[in-house]
N, CA and C of each residue as an Amber inpcrd file, in Angstrom:
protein
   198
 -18.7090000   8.2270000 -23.6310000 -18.9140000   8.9710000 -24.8490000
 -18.0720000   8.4270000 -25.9890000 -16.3990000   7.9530000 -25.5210000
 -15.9770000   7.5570000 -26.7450000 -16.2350000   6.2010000 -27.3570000
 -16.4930000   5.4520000 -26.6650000 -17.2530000   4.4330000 -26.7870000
 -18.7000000   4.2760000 -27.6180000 -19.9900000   4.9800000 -27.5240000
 -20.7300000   5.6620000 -28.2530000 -20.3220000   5.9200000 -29.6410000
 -19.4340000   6.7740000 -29.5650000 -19.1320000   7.4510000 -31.0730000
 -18.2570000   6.1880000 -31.7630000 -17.0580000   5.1250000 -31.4220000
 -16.7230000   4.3470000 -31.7880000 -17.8470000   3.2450000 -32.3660000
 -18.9480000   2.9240000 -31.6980000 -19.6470000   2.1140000 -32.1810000
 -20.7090000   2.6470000 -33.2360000 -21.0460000   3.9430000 -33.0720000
 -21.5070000   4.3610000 -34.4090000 -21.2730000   4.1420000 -35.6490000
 -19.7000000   5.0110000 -35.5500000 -18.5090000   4.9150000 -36.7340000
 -18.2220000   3.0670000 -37.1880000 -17.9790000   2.3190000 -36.1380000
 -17.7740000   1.0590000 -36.2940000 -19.5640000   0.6900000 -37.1950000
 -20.0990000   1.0160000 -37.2200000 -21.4070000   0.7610000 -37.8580000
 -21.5930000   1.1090000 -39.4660000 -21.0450000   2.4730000 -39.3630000
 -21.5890000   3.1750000 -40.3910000 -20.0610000   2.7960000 -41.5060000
 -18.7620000   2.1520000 -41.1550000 -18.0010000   1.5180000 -41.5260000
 -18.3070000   0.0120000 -42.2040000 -18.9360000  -0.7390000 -41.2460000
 -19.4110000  -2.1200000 -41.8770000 -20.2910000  -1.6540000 -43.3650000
 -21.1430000  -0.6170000 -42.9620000 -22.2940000  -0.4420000 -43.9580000
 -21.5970000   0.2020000 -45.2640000 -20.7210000   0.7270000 -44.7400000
 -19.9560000   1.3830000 -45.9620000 -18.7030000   0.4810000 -46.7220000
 -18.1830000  -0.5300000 -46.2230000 -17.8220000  -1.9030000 -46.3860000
 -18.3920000  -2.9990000 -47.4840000 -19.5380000  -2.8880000 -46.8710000
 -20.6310000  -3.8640000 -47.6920000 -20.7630000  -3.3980000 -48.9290000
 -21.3070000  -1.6620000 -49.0580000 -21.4140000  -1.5150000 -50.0130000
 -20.1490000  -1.4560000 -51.4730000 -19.4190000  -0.8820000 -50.6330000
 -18.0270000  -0.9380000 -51.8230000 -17.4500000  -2.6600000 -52.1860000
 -17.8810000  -3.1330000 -51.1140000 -16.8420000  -4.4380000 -51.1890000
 -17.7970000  -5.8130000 -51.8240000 -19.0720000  -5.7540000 -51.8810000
 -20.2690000  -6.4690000 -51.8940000 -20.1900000  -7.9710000 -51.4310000
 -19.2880000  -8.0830000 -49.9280000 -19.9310000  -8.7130000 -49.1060000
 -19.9460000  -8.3370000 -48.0010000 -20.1520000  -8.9570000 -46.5490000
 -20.9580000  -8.2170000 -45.0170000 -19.8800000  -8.5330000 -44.3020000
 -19.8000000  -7.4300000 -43.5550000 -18.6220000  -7.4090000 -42.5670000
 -19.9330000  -7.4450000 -41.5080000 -19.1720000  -7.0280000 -40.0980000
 -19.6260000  -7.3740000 -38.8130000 -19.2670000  -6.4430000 -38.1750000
 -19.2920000  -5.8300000 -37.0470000 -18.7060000  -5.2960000 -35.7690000
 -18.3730000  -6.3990000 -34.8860000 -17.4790000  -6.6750000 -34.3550000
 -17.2910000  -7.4200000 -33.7490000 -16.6960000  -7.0650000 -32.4260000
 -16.9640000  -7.9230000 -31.3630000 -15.9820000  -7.6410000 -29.9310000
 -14.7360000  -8.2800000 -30.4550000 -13.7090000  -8.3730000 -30.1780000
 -12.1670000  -8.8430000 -30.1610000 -12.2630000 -10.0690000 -28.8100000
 -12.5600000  -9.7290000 -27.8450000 -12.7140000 -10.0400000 -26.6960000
 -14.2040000 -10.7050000 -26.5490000 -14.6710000 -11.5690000 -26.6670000
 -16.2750000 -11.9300000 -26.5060000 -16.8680000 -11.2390000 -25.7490000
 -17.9660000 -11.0630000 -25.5080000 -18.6090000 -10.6140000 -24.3920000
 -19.4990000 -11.7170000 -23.5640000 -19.2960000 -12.7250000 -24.0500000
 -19.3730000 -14.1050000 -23.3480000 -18.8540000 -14.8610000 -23.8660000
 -17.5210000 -15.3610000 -23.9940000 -16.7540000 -15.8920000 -23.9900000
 -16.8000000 -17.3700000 -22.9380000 -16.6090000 -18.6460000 -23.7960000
 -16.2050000 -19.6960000 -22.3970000 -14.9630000 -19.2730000 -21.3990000
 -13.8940000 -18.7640000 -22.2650000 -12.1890000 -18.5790000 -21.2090000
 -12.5880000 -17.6270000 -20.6880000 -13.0880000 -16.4860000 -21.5590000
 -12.7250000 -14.6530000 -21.6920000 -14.3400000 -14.1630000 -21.4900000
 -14.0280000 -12.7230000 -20.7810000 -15.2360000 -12.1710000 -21.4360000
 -15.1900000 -10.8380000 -21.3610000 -15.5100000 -10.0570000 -22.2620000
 -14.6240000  -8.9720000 -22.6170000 -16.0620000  -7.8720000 -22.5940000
 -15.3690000  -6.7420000 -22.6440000 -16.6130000  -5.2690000 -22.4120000
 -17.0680000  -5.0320000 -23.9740000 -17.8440000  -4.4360000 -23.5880000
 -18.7080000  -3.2720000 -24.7070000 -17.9550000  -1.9290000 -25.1150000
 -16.6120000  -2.0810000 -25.1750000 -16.0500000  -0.6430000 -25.1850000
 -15.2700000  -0.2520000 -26.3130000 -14.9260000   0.9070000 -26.8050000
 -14.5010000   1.2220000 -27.8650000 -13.4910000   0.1200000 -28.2680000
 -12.3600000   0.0860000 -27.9390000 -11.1520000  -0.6170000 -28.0790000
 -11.1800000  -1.9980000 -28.0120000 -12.3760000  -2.4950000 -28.2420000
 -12.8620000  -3.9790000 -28.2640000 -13.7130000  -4.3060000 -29.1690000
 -13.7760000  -3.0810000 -30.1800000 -14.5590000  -3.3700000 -31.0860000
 -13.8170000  -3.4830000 -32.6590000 -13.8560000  -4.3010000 -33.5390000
 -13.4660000  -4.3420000 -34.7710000 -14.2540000  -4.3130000 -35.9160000
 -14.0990000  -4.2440000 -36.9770000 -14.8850000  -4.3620000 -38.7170000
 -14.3960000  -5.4900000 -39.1470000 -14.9490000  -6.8070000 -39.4240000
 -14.4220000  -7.8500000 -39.8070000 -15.4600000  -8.6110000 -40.9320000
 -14.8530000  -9.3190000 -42.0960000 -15.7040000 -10.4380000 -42.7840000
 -17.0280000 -10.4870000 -41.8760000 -17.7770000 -11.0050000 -42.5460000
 -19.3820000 -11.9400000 -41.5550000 -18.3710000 -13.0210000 -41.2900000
 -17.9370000 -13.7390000 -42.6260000 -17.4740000 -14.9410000 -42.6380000
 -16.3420000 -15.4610000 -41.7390000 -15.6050000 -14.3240000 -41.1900000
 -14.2410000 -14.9660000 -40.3170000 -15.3550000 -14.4040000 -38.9330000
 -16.2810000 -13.4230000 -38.8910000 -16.6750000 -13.6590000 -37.4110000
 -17.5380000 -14.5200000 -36.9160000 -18.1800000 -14.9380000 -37.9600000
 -19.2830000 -16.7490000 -37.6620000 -18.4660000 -17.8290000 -37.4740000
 -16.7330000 -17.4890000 -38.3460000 -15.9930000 -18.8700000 -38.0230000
 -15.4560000 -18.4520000 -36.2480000 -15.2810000 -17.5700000 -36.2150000
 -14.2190000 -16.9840000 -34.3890000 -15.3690000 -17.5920000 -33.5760000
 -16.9980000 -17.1780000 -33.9910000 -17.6270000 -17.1970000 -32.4050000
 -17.5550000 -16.4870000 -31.5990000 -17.5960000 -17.1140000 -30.4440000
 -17.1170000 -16.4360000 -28.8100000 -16.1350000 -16.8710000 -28.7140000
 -15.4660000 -17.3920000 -29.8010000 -13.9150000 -17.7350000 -29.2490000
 -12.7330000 -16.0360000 -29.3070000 -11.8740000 -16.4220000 -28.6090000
 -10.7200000 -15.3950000 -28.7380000  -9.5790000 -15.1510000 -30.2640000
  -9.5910000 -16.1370000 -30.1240000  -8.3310000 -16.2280000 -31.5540000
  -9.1410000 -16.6840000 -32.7310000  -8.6280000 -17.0930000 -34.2150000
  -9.4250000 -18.0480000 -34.8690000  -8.5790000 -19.2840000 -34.7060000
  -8.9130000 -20.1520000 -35.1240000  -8.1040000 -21.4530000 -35.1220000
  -8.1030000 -22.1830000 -36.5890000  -7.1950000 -22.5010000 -36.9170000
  -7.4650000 -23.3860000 -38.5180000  -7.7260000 -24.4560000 -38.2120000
C-alpha cells in the first residue's frame, strides 16, 4: 500500500514539477530495476523526482559519473 501511494504522489509531483519549473522531471528508481551491477525493487524508498536530463544521463547505472 505504501508503495502505491508513494508512486502516485511521486507522479503527480513530476507533473507538478514540469509545470512550475517548465522542464520534465522523471520518477526514477535510485537503484535500477535492471541494472548491469545492481538491481533494485519497485518500492517506495527507491523511488525519486529527478531532471529527464540527469535521468537519461544515469541510465541503469547506480551513481552518475562525470
Amino acid at each position: 500500500e505504501l508503495t502505491a501511494f508513494v508512486t502516485s504522489e511521486s507522479h503527480e509531483l513530476r507533473k507538478l514539477r514540469n509545470a512550475l519549473t517548465g522542464i520534465e522531471w522523471h520518477v526514477d528508481h535510485v537503484v535500477p530495476l535492471k541494472g548491469k551491477q545492481v538491481c533494485g525493487l519497485h518500492i517506495w524508498s527507491n523511488l525519486a523526482v529527478i531532471p529527464k536530463q540527469l535521468n537519461l544521463q544515469k541510465g541503469n547505472n547506480l551513481a552518475f559519473h562525470d
